[in-house]
MARBA-113401 format. One record per residue (C-alpha): residue number from 1; residue in one letter; x, y, z. Coordinates in Angstrom, 2 decimals. Example, Ala and Ser with C-alpha at 12.3 -4.5 7.8 and 13.67 -1.06 7.14 Angstrom:
<pts>
PT     n   res      east     north        up
PT     1     A     12.30     -4.50      7.80
PT     2     S     13.67     -1.06      7.14
</pts>
This chain:
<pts>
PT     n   res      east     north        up
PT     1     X      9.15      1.03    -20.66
PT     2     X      7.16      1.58    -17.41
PT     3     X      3.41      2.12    -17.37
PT     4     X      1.96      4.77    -19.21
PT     5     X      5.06      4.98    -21.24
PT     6     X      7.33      5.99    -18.45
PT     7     X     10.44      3.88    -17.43
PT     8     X     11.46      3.30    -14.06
PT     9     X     14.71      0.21    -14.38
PT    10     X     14.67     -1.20    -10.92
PT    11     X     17.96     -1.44     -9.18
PT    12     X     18.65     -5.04     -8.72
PT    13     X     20.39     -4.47     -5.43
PT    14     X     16.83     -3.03     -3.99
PT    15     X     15.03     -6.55     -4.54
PT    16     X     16.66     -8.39     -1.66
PT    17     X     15.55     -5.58      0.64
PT    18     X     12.12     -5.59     -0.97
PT    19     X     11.71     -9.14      0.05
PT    20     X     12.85     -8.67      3.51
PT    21     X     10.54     -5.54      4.07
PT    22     X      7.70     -7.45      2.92
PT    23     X      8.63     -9.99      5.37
PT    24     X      9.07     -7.75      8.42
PT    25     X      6.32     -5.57      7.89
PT    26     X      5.68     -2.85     10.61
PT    27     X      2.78     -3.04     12.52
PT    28     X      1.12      0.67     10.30
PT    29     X      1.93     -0.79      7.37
PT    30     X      0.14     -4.53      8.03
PT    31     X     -3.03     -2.54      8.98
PT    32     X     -2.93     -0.65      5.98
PT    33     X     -2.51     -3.51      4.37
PT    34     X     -4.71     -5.51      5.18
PT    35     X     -7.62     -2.73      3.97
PT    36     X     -5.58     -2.07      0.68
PT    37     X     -5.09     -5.93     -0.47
PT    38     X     -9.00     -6.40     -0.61
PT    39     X     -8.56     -3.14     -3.60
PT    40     X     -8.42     -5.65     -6.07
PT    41     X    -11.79     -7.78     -5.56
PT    42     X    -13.56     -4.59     -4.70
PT    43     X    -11.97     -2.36     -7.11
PT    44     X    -10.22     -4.20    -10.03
PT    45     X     -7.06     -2.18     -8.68
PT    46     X     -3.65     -4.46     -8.03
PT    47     X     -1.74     -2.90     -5.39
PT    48     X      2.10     -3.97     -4.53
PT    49     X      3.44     -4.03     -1.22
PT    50     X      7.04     -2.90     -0.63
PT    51     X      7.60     -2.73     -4.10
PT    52     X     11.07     -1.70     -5.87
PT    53     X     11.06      1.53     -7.77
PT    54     X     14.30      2.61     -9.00
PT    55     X     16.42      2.07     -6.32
PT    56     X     13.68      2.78     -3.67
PT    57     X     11.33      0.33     -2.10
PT    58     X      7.94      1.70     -1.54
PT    59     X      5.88      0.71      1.19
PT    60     X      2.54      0.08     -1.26
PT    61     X      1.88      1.12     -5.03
PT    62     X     -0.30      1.05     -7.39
PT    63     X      1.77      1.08    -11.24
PT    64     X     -2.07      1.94    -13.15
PT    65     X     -2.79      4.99    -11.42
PT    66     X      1.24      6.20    -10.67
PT    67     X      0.09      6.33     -6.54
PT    68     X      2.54      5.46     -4.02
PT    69     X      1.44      5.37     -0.61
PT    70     X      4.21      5.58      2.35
PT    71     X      3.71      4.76      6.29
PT    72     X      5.95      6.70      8.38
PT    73     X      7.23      5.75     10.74
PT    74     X      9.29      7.89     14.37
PT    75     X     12.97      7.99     11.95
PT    76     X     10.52      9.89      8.99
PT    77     X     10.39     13.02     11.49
PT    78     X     13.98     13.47     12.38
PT    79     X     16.07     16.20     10.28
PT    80     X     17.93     13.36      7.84
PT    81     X     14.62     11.05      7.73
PT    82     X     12.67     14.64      6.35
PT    83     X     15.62     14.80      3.84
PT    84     X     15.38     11.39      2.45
PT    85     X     11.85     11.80      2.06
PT    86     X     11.91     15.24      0.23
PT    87     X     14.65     13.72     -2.27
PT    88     X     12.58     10.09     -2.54
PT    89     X      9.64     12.23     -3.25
PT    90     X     11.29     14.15     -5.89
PT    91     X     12.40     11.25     -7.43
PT    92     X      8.91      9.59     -7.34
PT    93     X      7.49     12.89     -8.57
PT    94     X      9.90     13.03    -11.71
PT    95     X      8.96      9.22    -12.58
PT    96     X      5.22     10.16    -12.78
PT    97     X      4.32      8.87     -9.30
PT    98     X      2.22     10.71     -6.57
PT    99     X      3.09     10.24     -3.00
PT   100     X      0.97     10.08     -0.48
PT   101     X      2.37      9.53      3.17
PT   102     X      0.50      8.81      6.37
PT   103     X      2.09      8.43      9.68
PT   104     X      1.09      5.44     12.13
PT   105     X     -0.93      8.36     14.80
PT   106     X     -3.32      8.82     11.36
PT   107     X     -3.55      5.19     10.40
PT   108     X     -4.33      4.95     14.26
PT   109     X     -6.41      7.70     14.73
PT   110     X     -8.19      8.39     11.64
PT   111     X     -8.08      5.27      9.51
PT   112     X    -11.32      5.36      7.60
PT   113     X     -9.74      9.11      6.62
PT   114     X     -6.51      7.46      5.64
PT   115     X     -9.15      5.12      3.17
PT   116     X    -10.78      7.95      1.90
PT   117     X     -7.81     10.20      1.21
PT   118     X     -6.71      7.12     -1.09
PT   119     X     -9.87      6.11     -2.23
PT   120     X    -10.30     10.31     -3.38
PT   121     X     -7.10     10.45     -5.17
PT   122     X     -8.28      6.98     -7.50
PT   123     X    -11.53      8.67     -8.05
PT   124     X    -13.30      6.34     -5.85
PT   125     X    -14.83      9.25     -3.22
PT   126     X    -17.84      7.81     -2.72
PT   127     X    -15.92      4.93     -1.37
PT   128     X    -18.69      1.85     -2.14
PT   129     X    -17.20     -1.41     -2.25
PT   130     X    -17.55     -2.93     -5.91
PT   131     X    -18.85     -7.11     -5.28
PT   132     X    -17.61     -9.50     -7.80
PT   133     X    -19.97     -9.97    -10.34
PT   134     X    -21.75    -14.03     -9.95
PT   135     X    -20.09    -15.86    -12.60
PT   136     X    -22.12    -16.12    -15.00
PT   137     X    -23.72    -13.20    -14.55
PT   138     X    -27.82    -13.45    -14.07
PT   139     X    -28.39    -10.98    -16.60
PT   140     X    -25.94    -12.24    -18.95
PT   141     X    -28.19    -14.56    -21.20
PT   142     X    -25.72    -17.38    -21.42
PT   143     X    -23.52    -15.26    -23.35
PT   144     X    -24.26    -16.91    -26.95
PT   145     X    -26.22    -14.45    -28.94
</pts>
């Protein structure tokens, strides 16, 4: 079983391309990237990066919150590329995922909008950046007690 009681069996054949997406990253999706890996320390959110679902490979998800978020790319906007999206989608959809896609002009152009859009859909709109907390924590008392 999958997160939230959902089960997604990954495709063995899809892992080999995983790796070598990760590897050859495109230029939208190491900017993105590099903004979405700090989720974690400011957050608590664990993000993947071209991570195998199904027999897809996403460009970045997040398993807690079912969010998959795609950079497209000049072949996403031909007739066939559209297709392949729709079904992907589809799929994604019927697994429990939501897809959210941004093309390399927005992560260019609007990239603090890109944030938000994701930030929004986690529930983090106001879009402050949680610190870590000192370790151990000044108010904590020494934690005996």
């Amino acid at each position: 079983m999958g997160v939230l009681g959902v089960s997604t069996a990954i495709d063995p054949k899809v892992i080999p391309r995983a790796r070598r997406l990760r590897r050859n990253m495109t230029e939208g999706e190491r900017k993105l990237w590099a903004e979405l890996s700090q989720f974690r320390r400011w957050y608590g959110i664990h993000i993947r990066k071209q991570a195998p679902i199904g027999y897809y490979v996403v460009d970045f998800v997040i398993h807690e919150h079912r969010l998959v978020m795609e950079v497209d790319g000049e072949h996403h906007f031909t007739p066939e590329g559209q297709r392949r999206d729709r079904e992907r989608d589809e799929w994604l959809a019927g697994e429990g995922y939501t897809v959210l896609r941004f093309n390399t002009g927005e992560l260019s152009d609007n990239f603090s909008g890109c944030i938000e859009e994701i930030l929004g859909v986690l529930g983090l709109m106001d879009g402050r950046r949680r610190t870590p907390t000192p370790n151990p924590s000044p108010q904590g008392g020494g934690g005996l007690g």
